[in-house]
Structure formats: structure tokens, C-alpha cells
N, C-alpha and C positions, 0 to 999 in steps of 0.2 A: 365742469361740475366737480365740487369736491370729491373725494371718496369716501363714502359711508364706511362706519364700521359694520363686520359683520358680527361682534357676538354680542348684539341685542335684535337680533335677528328681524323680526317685522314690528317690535317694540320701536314708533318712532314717531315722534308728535309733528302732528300735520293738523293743519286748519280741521279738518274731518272728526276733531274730537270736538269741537264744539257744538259738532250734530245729535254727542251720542246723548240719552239719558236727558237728564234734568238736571237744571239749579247752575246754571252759567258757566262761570270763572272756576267758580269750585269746584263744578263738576269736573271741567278740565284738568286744573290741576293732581287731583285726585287720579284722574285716570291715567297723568303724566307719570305720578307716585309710583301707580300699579304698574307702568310698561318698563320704570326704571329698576324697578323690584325684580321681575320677570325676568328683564335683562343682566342683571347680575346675578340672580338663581341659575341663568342658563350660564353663564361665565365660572362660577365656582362648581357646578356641575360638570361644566363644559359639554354638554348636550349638546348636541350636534357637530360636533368640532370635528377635524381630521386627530385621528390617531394612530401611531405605529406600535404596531404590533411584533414584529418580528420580520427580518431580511432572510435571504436565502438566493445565491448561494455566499461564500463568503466574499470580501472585497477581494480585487483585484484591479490593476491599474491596465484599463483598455476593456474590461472586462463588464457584462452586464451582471447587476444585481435588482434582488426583485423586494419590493417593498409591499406587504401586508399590513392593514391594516383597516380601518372602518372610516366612512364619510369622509372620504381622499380627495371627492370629485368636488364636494360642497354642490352640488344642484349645476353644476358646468353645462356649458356644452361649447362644441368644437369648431373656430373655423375649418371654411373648406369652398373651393373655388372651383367651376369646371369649365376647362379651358377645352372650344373646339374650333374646327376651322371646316367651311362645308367645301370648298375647292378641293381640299385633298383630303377630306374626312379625316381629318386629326381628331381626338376625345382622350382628354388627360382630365384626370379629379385632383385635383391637387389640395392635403390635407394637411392642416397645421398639428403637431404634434402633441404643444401641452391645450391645455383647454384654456376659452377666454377670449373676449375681442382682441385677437392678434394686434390687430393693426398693419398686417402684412399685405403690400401689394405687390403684383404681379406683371412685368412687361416683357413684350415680346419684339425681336427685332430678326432681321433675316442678314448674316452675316460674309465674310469673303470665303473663310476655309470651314473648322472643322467647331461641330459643336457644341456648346460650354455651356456653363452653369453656372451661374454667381449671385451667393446670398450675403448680402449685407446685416448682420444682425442689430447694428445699430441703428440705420434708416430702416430696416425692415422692410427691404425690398429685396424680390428674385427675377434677377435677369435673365431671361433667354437667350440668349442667340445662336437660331437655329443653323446648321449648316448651306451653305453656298447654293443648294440645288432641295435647300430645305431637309427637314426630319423624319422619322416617322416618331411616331407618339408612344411607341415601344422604347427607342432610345432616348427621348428626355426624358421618361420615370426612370428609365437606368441611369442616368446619369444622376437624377435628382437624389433619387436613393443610393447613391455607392457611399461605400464607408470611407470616411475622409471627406467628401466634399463640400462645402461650404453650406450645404442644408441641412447636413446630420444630424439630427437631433433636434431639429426644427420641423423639417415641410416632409412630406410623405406624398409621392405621387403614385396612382394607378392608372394604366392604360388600357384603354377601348381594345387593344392591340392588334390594329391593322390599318388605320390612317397616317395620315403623313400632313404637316404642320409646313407649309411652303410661303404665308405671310407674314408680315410685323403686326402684332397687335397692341394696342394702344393701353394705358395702364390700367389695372382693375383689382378691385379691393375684393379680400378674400370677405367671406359673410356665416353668418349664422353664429359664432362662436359669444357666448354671453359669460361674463363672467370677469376678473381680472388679471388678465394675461401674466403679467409681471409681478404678477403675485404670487404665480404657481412656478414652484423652486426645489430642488430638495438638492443639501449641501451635505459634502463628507467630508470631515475635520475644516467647515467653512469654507470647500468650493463646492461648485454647483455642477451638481451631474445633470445633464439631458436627456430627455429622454432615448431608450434603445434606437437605434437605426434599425430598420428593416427590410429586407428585398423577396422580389416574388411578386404575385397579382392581386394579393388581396391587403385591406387596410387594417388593420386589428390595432384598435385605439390601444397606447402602453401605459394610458392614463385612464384608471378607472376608479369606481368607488370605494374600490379594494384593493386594486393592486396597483403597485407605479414600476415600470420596470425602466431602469436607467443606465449608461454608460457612465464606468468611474474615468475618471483623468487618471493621469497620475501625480499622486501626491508630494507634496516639499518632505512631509515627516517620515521618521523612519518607518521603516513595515513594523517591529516590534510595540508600537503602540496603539495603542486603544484611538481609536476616530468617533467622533459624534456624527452620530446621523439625525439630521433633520430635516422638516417639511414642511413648507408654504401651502396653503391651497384657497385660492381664494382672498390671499391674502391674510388668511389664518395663520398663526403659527401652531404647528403639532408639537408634544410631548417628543424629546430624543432617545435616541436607540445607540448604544454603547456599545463597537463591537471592534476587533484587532483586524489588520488587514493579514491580506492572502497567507504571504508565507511565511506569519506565525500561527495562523489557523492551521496551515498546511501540516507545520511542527506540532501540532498540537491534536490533530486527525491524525498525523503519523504516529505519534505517543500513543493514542488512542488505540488504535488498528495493534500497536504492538501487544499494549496491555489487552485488546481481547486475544489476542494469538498468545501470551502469556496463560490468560486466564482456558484457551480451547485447551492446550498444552498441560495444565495443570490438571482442567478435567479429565483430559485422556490418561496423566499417570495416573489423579485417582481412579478411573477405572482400571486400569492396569492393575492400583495397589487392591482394589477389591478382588479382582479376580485372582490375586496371588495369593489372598489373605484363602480365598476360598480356597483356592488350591492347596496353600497349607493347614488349611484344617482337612480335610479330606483326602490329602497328599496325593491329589490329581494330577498329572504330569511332572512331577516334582521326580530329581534322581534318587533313584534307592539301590541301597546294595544290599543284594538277596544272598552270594554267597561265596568262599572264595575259592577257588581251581586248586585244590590241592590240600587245605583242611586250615591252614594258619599261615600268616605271613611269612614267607622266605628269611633267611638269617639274612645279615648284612651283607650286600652288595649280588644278593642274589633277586629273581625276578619274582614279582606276585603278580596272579591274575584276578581282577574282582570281576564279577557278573551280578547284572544288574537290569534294570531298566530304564530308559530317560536319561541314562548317561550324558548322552550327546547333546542334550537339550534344542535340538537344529540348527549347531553354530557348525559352520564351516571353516575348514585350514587355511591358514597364507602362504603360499608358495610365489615361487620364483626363476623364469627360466634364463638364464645366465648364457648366451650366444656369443661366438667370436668368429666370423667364416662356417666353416662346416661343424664346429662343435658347438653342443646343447648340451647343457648344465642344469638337470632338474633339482630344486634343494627346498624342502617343504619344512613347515613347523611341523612338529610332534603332540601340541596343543593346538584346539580349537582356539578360534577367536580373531581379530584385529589387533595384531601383535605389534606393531609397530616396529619391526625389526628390518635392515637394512644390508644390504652388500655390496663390498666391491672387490674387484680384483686387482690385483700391484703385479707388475713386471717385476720378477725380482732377479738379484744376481748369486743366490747360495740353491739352498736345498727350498723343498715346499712346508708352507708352512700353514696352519689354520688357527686365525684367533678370532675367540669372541668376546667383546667388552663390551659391556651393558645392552645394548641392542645393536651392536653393528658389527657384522661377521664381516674378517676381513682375510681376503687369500692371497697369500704371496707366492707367489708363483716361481717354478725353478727356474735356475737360470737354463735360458734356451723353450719354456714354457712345460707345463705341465700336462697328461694327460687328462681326459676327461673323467677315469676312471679310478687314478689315482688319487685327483683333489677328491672325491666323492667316499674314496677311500678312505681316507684321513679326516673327512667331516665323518664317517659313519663309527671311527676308529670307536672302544672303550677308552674310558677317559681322557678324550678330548676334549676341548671348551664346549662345545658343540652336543655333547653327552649327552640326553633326556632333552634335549632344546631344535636340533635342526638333525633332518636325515635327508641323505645323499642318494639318486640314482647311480647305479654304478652299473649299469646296461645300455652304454654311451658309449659313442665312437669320439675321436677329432683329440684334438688339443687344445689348450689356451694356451695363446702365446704375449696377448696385449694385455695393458692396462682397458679393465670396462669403469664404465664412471659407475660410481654406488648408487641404486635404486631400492626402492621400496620391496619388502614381500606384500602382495596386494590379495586379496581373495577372500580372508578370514572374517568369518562375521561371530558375533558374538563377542566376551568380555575376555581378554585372554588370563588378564590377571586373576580372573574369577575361577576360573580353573585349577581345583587345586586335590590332590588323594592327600589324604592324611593317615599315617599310622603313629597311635598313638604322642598325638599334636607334632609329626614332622612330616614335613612336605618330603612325597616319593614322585620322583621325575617319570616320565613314559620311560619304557625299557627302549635301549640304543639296540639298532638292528643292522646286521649287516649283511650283503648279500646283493641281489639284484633288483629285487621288489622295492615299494614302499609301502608298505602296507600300515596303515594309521595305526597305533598303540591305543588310541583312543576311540571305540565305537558307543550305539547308542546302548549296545549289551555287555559291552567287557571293558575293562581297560588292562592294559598289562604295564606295571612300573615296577622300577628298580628300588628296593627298599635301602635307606642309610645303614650306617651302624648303630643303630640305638644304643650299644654299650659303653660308646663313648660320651654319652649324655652326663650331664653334672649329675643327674637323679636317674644312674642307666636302668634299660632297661634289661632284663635276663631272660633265658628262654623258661616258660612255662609263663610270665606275665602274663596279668588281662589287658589287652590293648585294646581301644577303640578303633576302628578303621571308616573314616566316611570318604564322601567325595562332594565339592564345591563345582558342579557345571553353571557356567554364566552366572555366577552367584548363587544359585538355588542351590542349597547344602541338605543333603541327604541323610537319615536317621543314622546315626552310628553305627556300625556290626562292633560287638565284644568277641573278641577272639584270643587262645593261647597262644602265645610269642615262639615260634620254635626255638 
């Protein structure tokens, strides 16, 4: 029999128009008129048609994807055969995947060794052949359904799960499925995905009125391209679906995920920048200097103490403890923050020596090694590189006598370059300490710093000046104090 189209749906001239109404030939014709009309109303409307709506999740090759959309199934229905045997109570259902007179038939034979499974897609036949001493009917839906085997995407079997399949059975045509088997297809960039495999006990058709859920191949093109998707049903063809395979999706959900982590990030500064904006209107936790220890800044190269409040802003020191055998080497910043500053120690052949160049303190060690209280000495010294920048434990025992490889000061939190006393727009370093302690120069109430010589400025400064005096913790810079210059 030929095959009928389907989108003139039950518009189709049959002897039976001659029954209908009055007036013969013309009557017929007319009514022929009317069913070809209908039938291209329903065509350019496409009323009733399979259509795609939308996949999920994206392509991948081996991988299932799921296809949405309306009247998928066209009015289908499914073959499906059920194979039993009452000798050894075998009971297999065995279902055909897409929907439509399959055409698939089924034989069974009873074999030498071990189990097997073989689907011919072409003849449309599935071989049995059970094992030597026969099966049970648990193991031929396992094997029917495992992924890879010759039925994948084809045949679905379910098991009674407790007989056993011990004769040959003769050929038998699977039944009920109506519809046009070889019609119902759906291609990604023009090959054809099958339906999903499935294992377990139960049958859950992957072809329905709404959804098609299918296994991609893998594809000739590259992943970077756009694939067409589409879909037979019934021999319909559906409207296509336009979409990139996996991992440019992948690159393109990873863009995605970053710009929302970009965009969670931006909210959180701006909350941050709100609550700072607050705080500097209301100068709510913001550093203030309320007053100075001794009435006006120290002359040049002498110490001032500010007092304050929030000084500290809750950043923490970076320190470092420097080991060689039994000596320990404690050597801490004198500003808060994450200083990025680094040390090493040199075996050397003269006297000891301490230098600092831009962030990396380096100690050369006497010849024969140095004490631990000496080096600590000579970082704590006045005007050493080291000055208002690193302070030394000198309540140490041992020696260094090796080369240690240069490490990180780690510990400091906060911004250390944000850190800054100002008098009268010059940076004053923490006051150098020497002794046994280390007691921070910077608290959340005081700071104590070495003030420059302002009188050597191009524009000096003299005593009796009005200087301004602030302080910069973790960037948050504090109202100015006005004060007389001694």
C-alpha cells in the first residue's frame, strides 16, 4: 500500500463522498474542493504537526538530550511482544523504542556456551540465543538493555524476574505499534540520534507527545558549531532547533557562572561601598585622631605619639621566624597589613651586615656566623635600612651560621601601602625600637612615629607652623588634627 500523507489529515476522497448530500458529481467534487482547502489550512497552519520547542540539556556526544515540544507522538502507538516459556517460567515484554509498526521480529534458539544478543537493524530481527543450560529472563533484559549492545536504541526489555527461558522459540512478530516506524527520526547536524537506552524494571516509553529523549553520536563537525536539530514523526517533518554542542555551551555556561560571580562580587563591593559611604558620613568606625601625647609634633628626627581611635582598623602584622638548628630569628613589620616583604640570609665572609631594598631584607652574616641577638641588633639599630620598616627580637639565643633560602613575611592582613601618618603632607615611619620586646608602634589607640625634618622641605616647615597631622589605616584616612610645629 502506498503511504499516505499526513498533513491533510482525514481530508481524503474515498468512494463515501458520493453518499454524502445531494446533486451527484458536483456534489463530490465540491466536497473534494472543501477537504483540499482544509487540508492546506491545516499545512500552512500546521495544526497538528510535531513541533520543537526547546532541548535541554545541551549536546554532547554519547550523551542523552531531551527534546520538548507539542504532538511529537502524532496519535502513535508502540510495538511490543511478550515472550514466555511455561517449562521454566520464562516472561520477557519486550518493547520497541520509537513508535510505529516496527516491523521487528523476534527468534529464539538455545545455544553451546554463553548468552548473546544480536539486533540486526536492517532485517529487523533480534536473535536470542540463550545459554547452554538456558537463561533466566532477568538476564536476556540485561543484556537487551546494556548500553552498547546491538538493541540500543531500539528494543527495551522488562522481566517477570524469576523464570528461566530453557527452549528455541520459533519467529514472532512484535504487534500493536501503528503508525510509520521509519518515519519517526530525529537528526543533529543530519545524523540520527536513537532513542535513550534505559535499564532497571520498568518501561518508561522516551517517545512521547512531548518529550523525545535521545542519545547523540558523536559528531564529524567541530564542537564550536551551531547543529540543527530535527524531527520526523510520523513521517512529518518538525520545524528545527538551532543549538552549539557541549563544550562550547560548556565555555559559554563557564562565561556565564563567571559574569554572575563577577556580577555577586560587584554587589558585594557595592554593599561594601555603601556601608563605607555610611560610615563616612557618620564616621562610624573610620580612624580618628583625637589627640597628640605631648601637645605638637616632635622636632625632626624625634618621636610623636597620636591617640586615637580605629587606628588599627583589624588589620594584622606580617612577621617571620627565621630558624637555623637551635636559633630563632623573630623579625615582624612595624605596619599593619600584607606587606609583601621577603628574607634571606647569606653566609658571608667579612663583618654582618643588614640591607633593605624595596621589599626584600637581606642578611649577611659574619664570617663564622652571626649571633641571633646581634642580627636582631643591627635590624633594630637607628638608621638602618630597616628603620620605621622591620623590628628584631633580641631576647634569642643560638647563632646563624648558613645560608636560609628567602621566604615570605606571611600573617598581615589588611592593605599595608594604605597605611600611612602624615604630618603636614609627609609620611612619618613607626618609631624604631630597641630592646628586648616588640611591642607594635601601631595600636588600635596610639601610634608612635618618628617625625622627618620638615625644615628641609622646598616650602620648610618652622616651629610654631599649623601642620595637619592624619592617619591613612587600610585606606580609610582620618579627619585631620591642626597642630603647632614645635
Amino acid at each position: 500500500m502506498a503511504k499516505e500523507s499526513k498533513a491533510f489529515g482525514s481530508q481524503r476522497a474515498h468512494k463515501a463522498h458520493l453518499l454524502r448530500g445531494s446533486g451527484g458529481l458536483q456534489s463530490e467534487i465540491q466536497d473534494l474542493r472543501n477537504d483540499v482547502e482544509e487540508g492546506f489550512q491545516n499545512f500552512e497552519e500546521r495544526a497538528g504537526f510535531p513541533e520543537l520547542h526547546y532541548s535541554e540539556p545541551p549536546l554532547a556526544a554519547g550523551g542523552d538530550v531531551i527534546l520538548t515540544g507539542v504532538d511529537l507522538l502524532q496519535g502513535q502507538t508502540f510495538d511490543s511482544l511478550q515472550l514466555t516459556e511455561s517449562s521454566g517460567g520464562g516472561d520477557l515484554t519486550l518493547h520497541a523504542l520509537k513508535p510505529g509498526d516496527s516491523g521487528i521480529t523476534v527468534v529464539v534458539t538455545v545455544g553451546a556456551g554463553a548468552l548473546s544478543v544480536a539486533y540486526n537493524s536492517s532485517t529487523k530481527v533480534l536473535a536470542i540465543e540463550l545459554a547452554a543450560a538456558g537463561s533466566s529472563d532477568d538476564a536476556v533484559a540485561t543484556a537487551i538493555n546494556a548500553d552498547g549492545a546491538d538493541t540500543d536504541g531500539h528494543i527495551r526489555a522488562v522481566s517477570a524476574a524469576g523464570g528461566d527461558f530453557t527452549a528455541a522459540q520459533a519467529s514472532q512478530a512484535m504487534t500493536g505499534g501503528v503508525g510509520d516506524y521509519d518515519g519517526n527520526k530525529v537528526l543533529v547536524g543530519g545524523t540520527e540520534c536513537l532513542p535513550a537506552n534505559e535499564t532497571g524494571t520498568t518501561s518508561t516509553a522516551k517517545w512521547t507527545a512531548t518529550t523525545v529523549k535521545v542519545t547523540v553520536p558523536a559528531l564529524a563537525a567541530p564542537a564550536d558549531k551551531v547543529f540543527q536539530i530535527s524531527m520526523m514523526s510520523d513521517g512529518t517533518q518538525a520545524d528545527v532547533l538551532a543549538m552549539m554542542e557541549l563544550s562550547d555551551v560548556a565555555s559559554l555556561q563557564s562565561d556565564v557562572s563567571t559574569a554572575q560571580g563577577d556580577i555577586t562580587t560587584a554587589q558585594g563591593d557595592i554593599t561594601t561601598l555603601e556601608g563605607r559611604a555610611d560610615a563616612l558620613e557618620q564616621r562610624s568606625g573610620l580612624p580618628e585622631v583625637t589627640w597628640i601625647d605631648g601637645g605638637a609634633p616632635a622636632a625632626a628626627g624625634g618621636d610623636m605619639v597620636l591617640k586615637g581611635t580605629d587606628l588599627l582598623q583589624s588589620q594584622t602584622f606580617d612577621s617571620v621566624n627565621i630558624t637555623e638548628g637551635a636559633a630563632d630569628l623573630l623579625v615582624e613589620m612595624l605596619k599593619p597589613g600584607d606587606s609583601g616583604f621577603t628574607v634571606e640570609v647569606v653566609a658571608g665572609a667579612g663583618a654582618l651586615d643588614i640591607d633593605l631594598t624595596g621589599t626584600k631584607l637581606t642578611i649577611t652574616l659574619a664570617a663564622g656566623g652571626s649571633t641571633v641577638n646581634a642580627i636582631a641588633t643591627a635590624i633594630n639599630a637607628n638608621a638602618a635600612d630597616t628603620d620605621g620598616y622591620i623590628r628584631a627580637n633580641e631576647d634569642a639565643s643560638g647563632s646563624l651560621t648558613l645560608d636560609v633560602a628567602e621566604q615570605d613575611f606571611t600573617g598581615g592582613t589588611g592593605t599595608y601601602a594604605g597605611n600611612v601618618v602624615s604630618v603636614s603632607g609627609q609620611e612619618c615611619l613607626p618609631a624604631n625600637e630597641t630592646g628586648a620586646t616588640t611591642t607594635a608602634k601601631w595600636s588600635d589607640t596610639g601610634i608612635t612615629v618618628t617625625v622627618p625634618d620638615l625644615t628641609a622641605l622646598g616650602d620648610a616647615r618652622a616651629a610654631g607652623d599649623i601642620a595637619a597631622v592624619s592617619v591613612s589605616s587600610d585606606q580609610m584616612v582620618s579627619r585631620a588634627l591642626a597642630v603647632a610645629l614645635a
